[in-house]
NUPATI-625944 format. One record per residue (C-alpha): x, y, z; residue number from 1; residue in one letter. Coordinates in nm, 2 decimals, m for minus. Layout:
<pt xx="X" yy="Y" zz="Z" pos="NUM" code="A"/>
...
# end
This chain:
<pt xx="2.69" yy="m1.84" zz="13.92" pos="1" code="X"/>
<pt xx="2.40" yy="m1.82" zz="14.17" pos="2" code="X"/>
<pt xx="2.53" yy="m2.03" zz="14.47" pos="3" code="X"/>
<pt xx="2.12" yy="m2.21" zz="14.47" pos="4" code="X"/>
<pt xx="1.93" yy="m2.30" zz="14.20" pos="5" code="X"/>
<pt xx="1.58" yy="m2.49" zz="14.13" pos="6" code="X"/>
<pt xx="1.56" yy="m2.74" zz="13.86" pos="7" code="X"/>
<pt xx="1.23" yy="m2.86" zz="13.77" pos="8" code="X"/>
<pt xx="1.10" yy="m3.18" zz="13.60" pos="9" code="X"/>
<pt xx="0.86" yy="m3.07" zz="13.31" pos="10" code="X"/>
<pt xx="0.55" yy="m3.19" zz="13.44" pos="11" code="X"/>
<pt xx="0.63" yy="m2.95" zz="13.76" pos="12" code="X"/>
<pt xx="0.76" yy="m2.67" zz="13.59" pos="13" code="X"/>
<pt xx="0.46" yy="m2.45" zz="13.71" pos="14" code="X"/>
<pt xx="0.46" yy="m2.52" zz="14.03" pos="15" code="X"/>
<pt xx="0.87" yy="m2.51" zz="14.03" pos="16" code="X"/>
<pt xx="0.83" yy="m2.13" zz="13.86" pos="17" code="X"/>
<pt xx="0.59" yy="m1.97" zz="14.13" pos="18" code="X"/>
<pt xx="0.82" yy="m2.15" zz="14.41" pos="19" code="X"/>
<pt xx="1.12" yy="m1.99" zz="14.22" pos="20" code="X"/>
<pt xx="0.97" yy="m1.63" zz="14.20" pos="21" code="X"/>
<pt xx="0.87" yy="m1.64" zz="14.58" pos="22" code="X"/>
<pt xx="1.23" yy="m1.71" zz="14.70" pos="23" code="X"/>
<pt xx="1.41" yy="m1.49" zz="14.42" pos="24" code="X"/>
<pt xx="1.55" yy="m1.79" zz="14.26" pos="25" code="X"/>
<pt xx="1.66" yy="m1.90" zz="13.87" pos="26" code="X"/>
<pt xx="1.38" yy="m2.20" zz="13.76" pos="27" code="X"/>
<pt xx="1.52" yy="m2.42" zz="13.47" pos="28" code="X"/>
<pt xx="1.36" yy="m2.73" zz="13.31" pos="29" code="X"/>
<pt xx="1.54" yy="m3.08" zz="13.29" pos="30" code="X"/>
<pt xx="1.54" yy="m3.14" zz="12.93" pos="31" code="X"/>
<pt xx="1.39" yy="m3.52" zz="12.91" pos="32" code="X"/>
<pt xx="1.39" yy="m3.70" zz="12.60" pos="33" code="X"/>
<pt xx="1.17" yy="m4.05" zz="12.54" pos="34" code="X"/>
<pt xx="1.37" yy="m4.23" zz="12.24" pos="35" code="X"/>
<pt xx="1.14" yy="m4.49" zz="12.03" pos="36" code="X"/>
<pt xx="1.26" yy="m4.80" zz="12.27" pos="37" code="X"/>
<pt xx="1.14" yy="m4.61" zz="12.54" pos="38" code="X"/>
<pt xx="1.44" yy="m4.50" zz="12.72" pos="39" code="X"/>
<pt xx="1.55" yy="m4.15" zz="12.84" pos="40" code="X"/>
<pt xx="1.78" yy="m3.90" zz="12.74" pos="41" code="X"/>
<pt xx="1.81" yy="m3.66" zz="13.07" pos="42" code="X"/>
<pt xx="1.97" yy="m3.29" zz="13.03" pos="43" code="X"/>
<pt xx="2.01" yy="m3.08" zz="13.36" pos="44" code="X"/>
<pt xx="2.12" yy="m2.73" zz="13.29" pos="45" code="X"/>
<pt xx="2.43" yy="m2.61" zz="13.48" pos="46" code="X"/>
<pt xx="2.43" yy="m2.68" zz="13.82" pos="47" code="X"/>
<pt xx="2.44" yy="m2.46" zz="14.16" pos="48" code="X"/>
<pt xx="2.62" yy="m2.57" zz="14.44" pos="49" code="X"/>
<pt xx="2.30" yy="m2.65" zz="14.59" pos="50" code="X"/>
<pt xx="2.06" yy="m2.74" zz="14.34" pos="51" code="X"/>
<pt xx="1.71" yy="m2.81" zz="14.46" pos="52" code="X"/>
<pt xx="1.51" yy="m3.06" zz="14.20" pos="53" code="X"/>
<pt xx="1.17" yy="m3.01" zz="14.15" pos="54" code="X"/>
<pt xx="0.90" yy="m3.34" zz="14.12" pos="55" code="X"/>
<pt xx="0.60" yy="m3.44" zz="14.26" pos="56" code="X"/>
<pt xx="0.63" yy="m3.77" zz="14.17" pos="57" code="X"/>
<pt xx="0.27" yy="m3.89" zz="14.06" pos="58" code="X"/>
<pt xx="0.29" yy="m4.14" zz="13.74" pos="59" code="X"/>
<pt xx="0.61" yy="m4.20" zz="13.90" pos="60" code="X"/>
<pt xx="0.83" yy="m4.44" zz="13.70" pos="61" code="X"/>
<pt xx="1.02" yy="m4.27" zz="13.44" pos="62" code="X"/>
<pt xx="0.99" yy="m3.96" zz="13.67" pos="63" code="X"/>
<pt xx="1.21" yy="m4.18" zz="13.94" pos="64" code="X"/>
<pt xx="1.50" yy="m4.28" zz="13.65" pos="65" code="X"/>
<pt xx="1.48" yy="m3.87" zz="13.53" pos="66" code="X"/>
<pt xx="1.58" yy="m3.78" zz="13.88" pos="67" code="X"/>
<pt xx="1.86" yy="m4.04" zz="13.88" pos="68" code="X"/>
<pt xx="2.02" yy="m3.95" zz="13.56" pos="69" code="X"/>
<pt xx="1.93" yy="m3.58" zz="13.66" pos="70" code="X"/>
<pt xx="2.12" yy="m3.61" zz="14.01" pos="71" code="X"/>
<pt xx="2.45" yy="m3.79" zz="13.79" pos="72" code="X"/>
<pt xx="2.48" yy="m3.48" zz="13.57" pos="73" code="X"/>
<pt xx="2.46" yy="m3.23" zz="13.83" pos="74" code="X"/>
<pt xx="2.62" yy="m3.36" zz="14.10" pos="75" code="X"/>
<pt xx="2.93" yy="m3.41" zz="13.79" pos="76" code="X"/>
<pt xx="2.84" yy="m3.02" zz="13.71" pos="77" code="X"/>
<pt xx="2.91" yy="m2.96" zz="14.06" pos="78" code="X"/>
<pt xx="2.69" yy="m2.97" zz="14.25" pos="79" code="X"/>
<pt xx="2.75" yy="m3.04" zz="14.62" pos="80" code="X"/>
<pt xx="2.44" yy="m3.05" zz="14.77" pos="81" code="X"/>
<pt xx="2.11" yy="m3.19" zz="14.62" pos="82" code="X"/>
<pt xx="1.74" yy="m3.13" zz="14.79" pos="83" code="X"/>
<pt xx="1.45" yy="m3.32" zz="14.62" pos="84" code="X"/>
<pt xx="1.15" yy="m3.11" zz="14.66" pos="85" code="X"/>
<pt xx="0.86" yy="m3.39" zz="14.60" pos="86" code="X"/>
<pt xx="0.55" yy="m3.31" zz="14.71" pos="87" code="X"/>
<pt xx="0.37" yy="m3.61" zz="14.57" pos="88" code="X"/>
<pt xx="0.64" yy="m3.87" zz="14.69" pos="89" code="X"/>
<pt xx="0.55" yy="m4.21" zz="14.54" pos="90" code="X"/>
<pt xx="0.54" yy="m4.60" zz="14.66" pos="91" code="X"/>
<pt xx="0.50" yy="m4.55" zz="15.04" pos="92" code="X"/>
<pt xx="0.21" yy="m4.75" zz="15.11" pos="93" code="X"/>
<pt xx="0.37" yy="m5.08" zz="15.04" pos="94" code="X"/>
<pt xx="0.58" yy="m5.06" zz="15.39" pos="95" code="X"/>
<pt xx="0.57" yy="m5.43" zz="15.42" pos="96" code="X"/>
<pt xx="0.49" yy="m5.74" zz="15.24" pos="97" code="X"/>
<pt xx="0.18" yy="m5.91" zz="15.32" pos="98" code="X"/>
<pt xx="0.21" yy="m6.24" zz="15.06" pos="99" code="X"/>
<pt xx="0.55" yy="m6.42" zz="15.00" pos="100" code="X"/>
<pt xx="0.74" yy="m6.27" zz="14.74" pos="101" code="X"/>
<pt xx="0.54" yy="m5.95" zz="14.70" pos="102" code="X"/>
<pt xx="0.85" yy="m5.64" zz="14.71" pos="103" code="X"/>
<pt xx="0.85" yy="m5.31" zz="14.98" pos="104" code="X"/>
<pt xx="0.85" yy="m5.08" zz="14.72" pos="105" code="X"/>
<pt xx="0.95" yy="m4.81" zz="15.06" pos="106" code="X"/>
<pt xx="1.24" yy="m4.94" zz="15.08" pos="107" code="X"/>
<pt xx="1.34" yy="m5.00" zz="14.73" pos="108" code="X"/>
<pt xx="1.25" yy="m4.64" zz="14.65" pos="109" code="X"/>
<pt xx="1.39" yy="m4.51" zz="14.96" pos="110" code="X"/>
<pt xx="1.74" yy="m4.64" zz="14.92" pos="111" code="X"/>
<pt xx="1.71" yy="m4.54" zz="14.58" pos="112" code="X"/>
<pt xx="1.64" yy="m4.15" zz="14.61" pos="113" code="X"/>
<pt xx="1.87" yy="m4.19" zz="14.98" pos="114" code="X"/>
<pt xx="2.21" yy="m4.26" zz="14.70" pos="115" code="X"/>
<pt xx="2.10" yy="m3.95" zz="14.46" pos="116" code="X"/>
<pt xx="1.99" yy="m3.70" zz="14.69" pos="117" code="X"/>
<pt xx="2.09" yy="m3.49" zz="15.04" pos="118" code="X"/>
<pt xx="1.77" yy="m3.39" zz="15.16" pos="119" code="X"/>
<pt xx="1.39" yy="m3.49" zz="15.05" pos="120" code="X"/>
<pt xx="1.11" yy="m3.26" zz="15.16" pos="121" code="X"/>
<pt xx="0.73" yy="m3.41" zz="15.07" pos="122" code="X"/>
<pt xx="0.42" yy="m3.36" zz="15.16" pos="123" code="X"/>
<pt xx="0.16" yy="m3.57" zz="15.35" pos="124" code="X"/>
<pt xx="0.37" yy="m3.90" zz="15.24" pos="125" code="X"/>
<pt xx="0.14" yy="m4.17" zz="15.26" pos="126" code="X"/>
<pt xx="0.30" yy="m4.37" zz="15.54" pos="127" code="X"/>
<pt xx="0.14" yy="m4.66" zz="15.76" pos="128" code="X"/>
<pt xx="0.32" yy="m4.85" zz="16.00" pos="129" code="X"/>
<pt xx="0.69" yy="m4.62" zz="15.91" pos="130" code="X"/>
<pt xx="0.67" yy="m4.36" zz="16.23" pos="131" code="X"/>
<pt xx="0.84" yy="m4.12" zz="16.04" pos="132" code="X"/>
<pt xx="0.99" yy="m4.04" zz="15.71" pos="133" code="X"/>
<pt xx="1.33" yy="m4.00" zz="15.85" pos="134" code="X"/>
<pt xx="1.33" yy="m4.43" zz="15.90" pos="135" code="X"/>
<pt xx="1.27" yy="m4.43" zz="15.50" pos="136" code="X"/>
<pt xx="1.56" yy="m4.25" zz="15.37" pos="137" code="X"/>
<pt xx="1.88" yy="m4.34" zz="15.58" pos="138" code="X"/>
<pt xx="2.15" yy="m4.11" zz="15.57" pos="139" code="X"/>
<pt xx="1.98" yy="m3.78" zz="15.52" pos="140" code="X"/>
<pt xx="1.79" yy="m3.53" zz="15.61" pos="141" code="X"/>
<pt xx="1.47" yy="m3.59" zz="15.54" pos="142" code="X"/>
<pt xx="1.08" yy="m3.35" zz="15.60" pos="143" code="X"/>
<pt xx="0.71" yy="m3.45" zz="15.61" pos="144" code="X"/>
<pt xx="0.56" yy="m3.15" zz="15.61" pos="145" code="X"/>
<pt xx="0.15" yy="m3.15" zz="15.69" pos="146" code="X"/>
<pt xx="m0.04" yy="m2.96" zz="15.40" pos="147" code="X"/>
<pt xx="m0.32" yy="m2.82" zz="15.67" pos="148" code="X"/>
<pt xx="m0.19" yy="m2.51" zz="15.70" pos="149" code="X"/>
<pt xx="m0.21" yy="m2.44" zz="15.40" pos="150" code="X"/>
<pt xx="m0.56" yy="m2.58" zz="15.35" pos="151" code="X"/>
<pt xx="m0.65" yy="m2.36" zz="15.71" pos="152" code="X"/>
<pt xx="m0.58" yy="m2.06" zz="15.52" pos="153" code="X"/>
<pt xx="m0.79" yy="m2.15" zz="15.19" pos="154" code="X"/>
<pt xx="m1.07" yy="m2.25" zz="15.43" pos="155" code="X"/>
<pt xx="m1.08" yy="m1.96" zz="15.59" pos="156" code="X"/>
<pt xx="m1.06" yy="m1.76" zz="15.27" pos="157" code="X"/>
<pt xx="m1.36" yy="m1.97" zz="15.18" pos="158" code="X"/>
<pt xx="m1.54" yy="m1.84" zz="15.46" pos="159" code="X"/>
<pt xx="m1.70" yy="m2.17" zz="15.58" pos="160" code="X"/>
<pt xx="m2.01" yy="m2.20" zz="15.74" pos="161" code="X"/>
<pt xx="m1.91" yy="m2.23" zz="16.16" pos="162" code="X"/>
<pt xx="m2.17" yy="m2.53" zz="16.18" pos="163" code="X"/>
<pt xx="m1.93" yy="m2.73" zz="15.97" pos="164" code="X"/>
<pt xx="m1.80" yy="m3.04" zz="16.06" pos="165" code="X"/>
<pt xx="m1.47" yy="m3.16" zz="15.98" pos="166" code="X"/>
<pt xx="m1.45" yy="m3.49" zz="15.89" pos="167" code="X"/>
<pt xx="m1.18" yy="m3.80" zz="15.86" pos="168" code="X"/>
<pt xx="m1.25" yy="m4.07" zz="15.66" pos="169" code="X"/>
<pt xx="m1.03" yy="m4.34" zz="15.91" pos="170" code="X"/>
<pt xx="m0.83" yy="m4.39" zz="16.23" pos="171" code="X"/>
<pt xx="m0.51" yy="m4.30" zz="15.98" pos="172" code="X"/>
<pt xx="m0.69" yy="m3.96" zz="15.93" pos="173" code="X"/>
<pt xx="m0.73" yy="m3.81" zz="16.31" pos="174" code="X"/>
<pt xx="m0.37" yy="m3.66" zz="16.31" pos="175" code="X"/>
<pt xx="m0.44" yy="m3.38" zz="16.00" pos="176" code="X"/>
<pt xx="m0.84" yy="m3.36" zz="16.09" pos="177" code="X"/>
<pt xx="m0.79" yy="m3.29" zz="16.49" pos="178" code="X"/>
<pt xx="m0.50" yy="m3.04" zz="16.33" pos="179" code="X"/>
<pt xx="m0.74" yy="m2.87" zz="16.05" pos="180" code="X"/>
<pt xx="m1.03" yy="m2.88" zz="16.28" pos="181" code="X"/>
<pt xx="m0.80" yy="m2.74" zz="16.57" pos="182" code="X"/>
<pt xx="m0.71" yy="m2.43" zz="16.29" pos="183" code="X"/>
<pt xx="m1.07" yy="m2.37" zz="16.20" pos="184" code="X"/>
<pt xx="m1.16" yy="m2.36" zz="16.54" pos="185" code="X"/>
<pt xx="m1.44" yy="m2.65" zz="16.43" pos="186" code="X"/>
<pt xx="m1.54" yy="m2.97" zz="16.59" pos="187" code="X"/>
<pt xx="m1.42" yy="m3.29" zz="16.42" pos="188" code="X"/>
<pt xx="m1.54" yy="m3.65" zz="16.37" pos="189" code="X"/>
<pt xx="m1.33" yy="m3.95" zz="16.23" pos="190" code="X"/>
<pt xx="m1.53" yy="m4.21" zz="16.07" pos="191" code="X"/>
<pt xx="m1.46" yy="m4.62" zz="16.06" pos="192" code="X"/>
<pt xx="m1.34" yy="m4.76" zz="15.75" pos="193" code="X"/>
<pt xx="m1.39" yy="m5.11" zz="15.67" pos="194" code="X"/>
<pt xx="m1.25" yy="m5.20" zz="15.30" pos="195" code="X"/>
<pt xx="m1.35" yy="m5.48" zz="15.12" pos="196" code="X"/>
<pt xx="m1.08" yy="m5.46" zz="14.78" pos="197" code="X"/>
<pt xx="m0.94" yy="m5.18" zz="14.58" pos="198" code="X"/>
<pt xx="m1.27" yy="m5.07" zz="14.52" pos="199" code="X"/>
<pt xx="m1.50" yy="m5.14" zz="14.78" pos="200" code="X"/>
<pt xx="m1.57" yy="m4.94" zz="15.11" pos="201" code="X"/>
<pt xx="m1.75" yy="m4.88" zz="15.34" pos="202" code="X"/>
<pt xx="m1.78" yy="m4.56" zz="15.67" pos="203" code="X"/>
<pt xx="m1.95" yy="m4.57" zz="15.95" pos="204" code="X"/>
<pt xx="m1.98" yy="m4.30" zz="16.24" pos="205" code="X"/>
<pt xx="m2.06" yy="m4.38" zz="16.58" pos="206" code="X"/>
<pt xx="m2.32" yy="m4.08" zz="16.64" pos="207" code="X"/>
<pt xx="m2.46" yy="m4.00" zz="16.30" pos="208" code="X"/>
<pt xx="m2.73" yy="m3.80" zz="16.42" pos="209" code="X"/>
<pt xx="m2.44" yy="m3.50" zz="16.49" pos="210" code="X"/>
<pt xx="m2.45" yy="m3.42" zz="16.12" pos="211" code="X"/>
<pt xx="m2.82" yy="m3.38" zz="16.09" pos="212" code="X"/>
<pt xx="m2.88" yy="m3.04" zz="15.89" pos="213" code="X"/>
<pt xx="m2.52" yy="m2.92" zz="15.93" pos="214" code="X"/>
<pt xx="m2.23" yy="m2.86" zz="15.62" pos="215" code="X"/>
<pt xx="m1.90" yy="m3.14" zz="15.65" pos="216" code="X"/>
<pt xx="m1.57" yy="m3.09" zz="15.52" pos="217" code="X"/>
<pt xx="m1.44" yy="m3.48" zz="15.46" pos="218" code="X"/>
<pt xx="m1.06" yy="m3.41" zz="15.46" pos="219" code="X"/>
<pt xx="m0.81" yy="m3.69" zz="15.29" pos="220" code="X"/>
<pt xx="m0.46" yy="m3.69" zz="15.22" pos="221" code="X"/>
<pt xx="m0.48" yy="m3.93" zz="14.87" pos="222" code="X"/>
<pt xx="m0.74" yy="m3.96" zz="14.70" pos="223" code="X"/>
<pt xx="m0.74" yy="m4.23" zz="14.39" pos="224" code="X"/>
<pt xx="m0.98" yy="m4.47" zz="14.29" pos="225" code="X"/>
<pt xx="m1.24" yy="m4.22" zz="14.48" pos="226" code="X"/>
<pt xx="m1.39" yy="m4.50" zz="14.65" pos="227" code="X"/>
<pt xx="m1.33" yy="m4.41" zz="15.04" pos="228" code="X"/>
<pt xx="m1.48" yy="m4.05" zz="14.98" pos="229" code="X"/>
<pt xx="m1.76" yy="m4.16" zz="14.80" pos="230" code="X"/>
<pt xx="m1.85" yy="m4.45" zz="15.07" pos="231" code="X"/>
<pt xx="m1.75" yy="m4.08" zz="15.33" pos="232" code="X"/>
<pt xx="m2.03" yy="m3.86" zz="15.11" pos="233" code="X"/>
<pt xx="m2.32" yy="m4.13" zz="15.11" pos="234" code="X"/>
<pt xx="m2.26" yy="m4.20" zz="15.50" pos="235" code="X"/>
<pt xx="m2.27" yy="m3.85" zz="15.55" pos="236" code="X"/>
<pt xx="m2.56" yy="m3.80" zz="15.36" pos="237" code="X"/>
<pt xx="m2.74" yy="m4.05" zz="15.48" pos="238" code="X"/>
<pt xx="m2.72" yy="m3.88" zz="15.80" pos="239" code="X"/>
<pt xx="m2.82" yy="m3.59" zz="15.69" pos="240" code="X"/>
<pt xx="m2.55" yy="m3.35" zz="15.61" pos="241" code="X"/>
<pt xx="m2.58" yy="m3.10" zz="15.38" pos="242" code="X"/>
<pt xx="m2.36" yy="m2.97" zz="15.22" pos="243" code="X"/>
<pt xx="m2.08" yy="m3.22" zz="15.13" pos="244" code="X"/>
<pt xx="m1.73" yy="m3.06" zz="15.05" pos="245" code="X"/>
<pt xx="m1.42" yy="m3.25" zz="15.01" pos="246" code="X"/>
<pt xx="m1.07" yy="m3.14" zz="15.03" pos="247" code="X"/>
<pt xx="m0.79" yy="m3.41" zz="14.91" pos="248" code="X"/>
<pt xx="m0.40" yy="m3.30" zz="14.93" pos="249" code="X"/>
<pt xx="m0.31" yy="m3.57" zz="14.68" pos="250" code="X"/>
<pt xx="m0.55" yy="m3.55" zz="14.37" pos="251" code="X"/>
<pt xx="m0.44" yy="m3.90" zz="14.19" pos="252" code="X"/>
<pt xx="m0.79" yy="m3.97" zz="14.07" pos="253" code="X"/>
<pt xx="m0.82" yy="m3.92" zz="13.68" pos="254" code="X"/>
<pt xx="m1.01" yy="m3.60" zz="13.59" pos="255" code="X"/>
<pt xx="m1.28" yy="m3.79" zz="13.41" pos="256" code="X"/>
<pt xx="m1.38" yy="m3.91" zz="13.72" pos="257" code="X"/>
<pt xx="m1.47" yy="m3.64" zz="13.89" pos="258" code="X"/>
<pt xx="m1.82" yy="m3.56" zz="13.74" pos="259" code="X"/>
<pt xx="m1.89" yy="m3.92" zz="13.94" pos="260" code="X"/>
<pt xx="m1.77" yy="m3.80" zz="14.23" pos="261" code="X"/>
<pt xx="m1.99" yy="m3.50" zz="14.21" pos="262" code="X"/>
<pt xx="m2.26" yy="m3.71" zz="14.13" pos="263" code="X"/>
<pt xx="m2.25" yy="m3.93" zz="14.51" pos="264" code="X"/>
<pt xx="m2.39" yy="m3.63" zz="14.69" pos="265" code="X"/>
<pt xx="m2.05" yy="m3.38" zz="14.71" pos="266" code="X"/>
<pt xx="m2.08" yy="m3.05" zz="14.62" pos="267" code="X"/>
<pt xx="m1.67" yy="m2.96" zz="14.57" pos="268" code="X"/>
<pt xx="m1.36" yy="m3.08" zz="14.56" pos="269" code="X"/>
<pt xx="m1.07" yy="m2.91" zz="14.66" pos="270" code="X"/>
<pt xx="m0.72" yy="m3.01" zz="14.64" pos="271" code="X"/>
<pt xx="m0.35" yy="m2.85" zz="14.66" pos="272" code="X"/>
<pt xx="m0.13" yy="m2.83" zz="14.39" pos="273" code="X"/>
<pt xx="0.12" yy="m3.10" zz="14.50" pos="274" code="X"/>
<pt xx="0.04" yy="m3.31" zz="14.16" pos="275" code="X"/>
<pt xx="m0.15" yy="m3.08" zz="13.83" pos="276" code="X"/>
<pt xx="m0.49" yy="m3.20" zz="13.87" pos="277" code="X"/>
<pt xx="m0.83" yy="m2.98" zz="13.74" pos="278" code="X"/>
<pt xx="m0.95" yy="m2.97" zz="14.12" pos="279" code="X"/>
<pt xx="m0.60" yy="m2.76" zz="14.23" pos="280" code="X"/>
<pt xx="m0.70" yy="m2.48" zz="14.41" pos="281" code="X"/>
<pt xx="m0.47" yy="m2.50" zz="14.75" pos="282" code="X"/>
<pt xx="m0.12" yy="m2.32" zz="14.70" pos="283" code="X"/>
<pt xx="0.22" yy="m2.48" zz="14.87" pos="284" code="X"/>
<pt xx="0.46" yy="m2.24" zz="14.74" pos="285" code="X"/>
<pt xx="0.43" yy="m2.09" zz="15.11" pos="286" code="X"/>
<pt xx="0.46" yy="m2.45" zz="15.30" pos="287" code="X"/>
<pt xx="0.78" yy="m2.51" zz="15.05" pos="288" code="X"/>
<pt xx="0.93" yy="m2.17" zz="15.08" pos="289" code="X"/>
<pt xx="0.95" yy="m2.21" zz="15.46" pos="290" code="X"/>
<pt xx="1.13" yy="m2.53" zz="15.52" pos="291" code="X"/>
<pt xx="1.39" yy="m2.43" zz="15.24" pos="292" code="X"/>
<pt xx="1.44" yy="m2.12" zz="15.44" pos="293" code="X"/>
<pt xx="1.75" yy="m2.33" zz="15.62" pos="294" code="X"/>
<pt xx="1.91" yy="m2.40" zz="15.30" pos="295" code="X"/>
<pt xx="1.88" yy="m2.03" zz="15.21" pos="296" code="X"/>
<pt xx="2.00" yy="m1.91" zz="15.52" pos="297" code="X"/>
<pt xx="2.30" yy="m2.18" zz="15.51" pos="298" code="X"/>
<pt xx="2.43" yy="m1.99" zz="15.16" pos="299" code="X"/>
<pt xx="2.75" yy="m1.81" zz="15.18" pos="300" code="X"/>
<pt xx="2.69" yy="m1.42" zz="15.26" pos="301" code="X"/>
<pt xx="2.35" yy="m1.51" zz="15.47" pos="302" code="X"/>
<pt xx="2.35" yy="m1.56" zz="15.82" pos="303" code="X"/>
<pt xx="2.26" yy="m1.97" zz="15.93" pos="304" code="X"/>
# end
C-alpha cells in the first residue's frame, strides 16, 4: 500500500488528478451518495497512512458533512495522518458577530475541520480581523498560501502591456497587489471602497488622472455577487483606462453572470482553478505541490 494517497471529493476530482500526476501519486474519488431525505451516504476508498483529502469547498454544506464522514472512515481504515487540501475554504468572513445572536461561522467551522483533520492548506482564505489562519484551526498545522505566484507566472505568459497598472479594489487588497505588482515589476494603486449592502459599491482613487490612456489589471481574491469589480471597472473607466482586465482567485460568481460583467467596461476575466468555474485559466497544482513537499519528504524511505 502506497504510504500517501489523495482522495478527492467529486466536484474536485480534476483538479485532485492533475495534482496527483505532478507528485506521482494514486487519485481516488469519495463515493457520495444523496438518499431521497437528503442525507449522505460517504465511501472513502482504502486509506494511506497519510491521506491527503481533496475539496475546494465552494457550495460548501454538504461538502463540510462529506469531509466529516470521509475523515471517520479513513481515519478507522487507518489512516494516521489527514491533510485537507481546500483551496476554496469556506465561512471565513463571518469572524465576529455584529448583531446579537448572529453565529461566527469561523469558529464553528474551524473547530469543526480542527477535530477531523491534521493539517489544512487553502488558498487566499478570506480573513478580516483573524491575523492568521493558524488562530482559526487550534491544534494543527495549518497554511495560507497567496495565489500570486501563480497568477505572476500566467501574467507574464500573457505578456502584459509594461504601461499596466495593477490595481486593488480595497485597503484589504494591498498585501497581494504590492506582492503581484512587486512580481510584474508594475506600479500598483489600491482603490477606497465604500459599500452600501450586499449589492451596492462604490471605488474611488485618490489620483485618477494616473490611469489616463493606460491598461489596469484590477486583482481580487473573491469575487461573488460581482459588484466591487464592477463599481472597480466603471471608476477605472471613468478615468480613462483602457483596457480593463480582471483576475479573481476565488470565481464564486455564477457563470450566467459573467456576460454582465463583460458588459461594465472589462475586457477579461481570469481566475485560478481553486473552485470549477468557466473563467479558470490560472493553474495551482504547482502552489499545492510545493507546500506538500514536507509531507512527502516526511514518508518513510525519503529524507525530511
Amino acid at each position: 500500500m502506497s504510504a500517501l494517497i489523495i482522495q478527492s471529493l467529486p466536484s474536485s476530482s480534476v483538479e485532485a488528478a492533475r495534482l496527483a500526476a505532478r507528485l506521482g501519486l494514486v487519485m481516488r474519488e469519495i463515493d457520495v451518495h444523496h438518499f431521497p431525505d437528503g442525507e449522505l451516504r460517504v465511501t472513502a476508498g482504502p486509506a494511506a497512512p497519510t491521506t491527503l483529502i481533496y475539496a475546494s469547498l465552494d457550495r460548501p454544506n454538504d461538502k463540510l458533512l462529506t469531509i466529516l464522514f470521509a475523515a471517520e472512515a479513513l481515519r478507522r481504515g487507518g489512516a494516521r495522518r489527514l491533510v485537507l487540501l481546500a483551496p476554496y475554504l469556506c465561512y471565513m468572513r463571518q469572524d465576529a458577530a455584529f448583531t446579537g445572536g448572529e453565529a461566527i461561522s469561523q469558529k464553528v467551522v474551524g473547530r469543526l475541520l480542527a477535530d477531523a483533520v491534521d493539517r489544512i492548506i487553502t488558498v487566499d482564505a478570506h480573513l478580516h480581523r483573524t491575523k492568521t489562519i493558524r488562530e482559526i484551526f487550534p491544534g494543527i498545522a495549518a497554511d495560507n498560501l497567496s495565489a500570486m505566484p501563480a497568477v505572476a507566472d500566467a501574467m507574464r505568459q500573457a505578456r502584459l502591456d509594461p504601461r499596466t497598472i495593477i490595481v486593488g479594489p480595497d485597503a484589504e487588497s494591498r498585501s497581494w497587489v504590492s506582492d503581484l505588482a512587486h512580481r510584474l515589476a508594475l506600479p500598483y494603486v489600491v482603490a477606497e471602497k465604500t459599500r452600501r449592502d450586499d449589492h451596492t459599491v462604490q471605488l474611488a482613487f485618490a489620483d485618477p488622472a494616473v490611469f489616463s490612456g493606460r491598461p489596469a489589471l484590477l486583482v481580487d481574491d473573491i469575487v461573488s455577487s460581482g459588484s466591487t469589480i464592477t463599481a472597480g471597472a466603471r471608476a477605472l473607466a471613468a478615468a480613462g483606462a483602457y483596457p480593463i482586465d480582471v483576475v479573481v482567485t476565488h470565481a464564486l460568481f455564477p457563470a450566467q453572470l459573467t456576460e454582465k460583467l463583460l458588459h461594465s467596461g472589462i475586457r477579461s476575466i481570469l481566475s485560478t482553478y481553486s473552485v470549477p468555474h468557466p473563467s479558470n485559466a490560472i493553474r495551482l497544482d504547482g502552489l499545492l505541490a510545493d507546500a506538500l513537499q514536507s509531507e512527502i519528504d516526511g514518508l518513510p524511505g525519503r529524507a525530511a
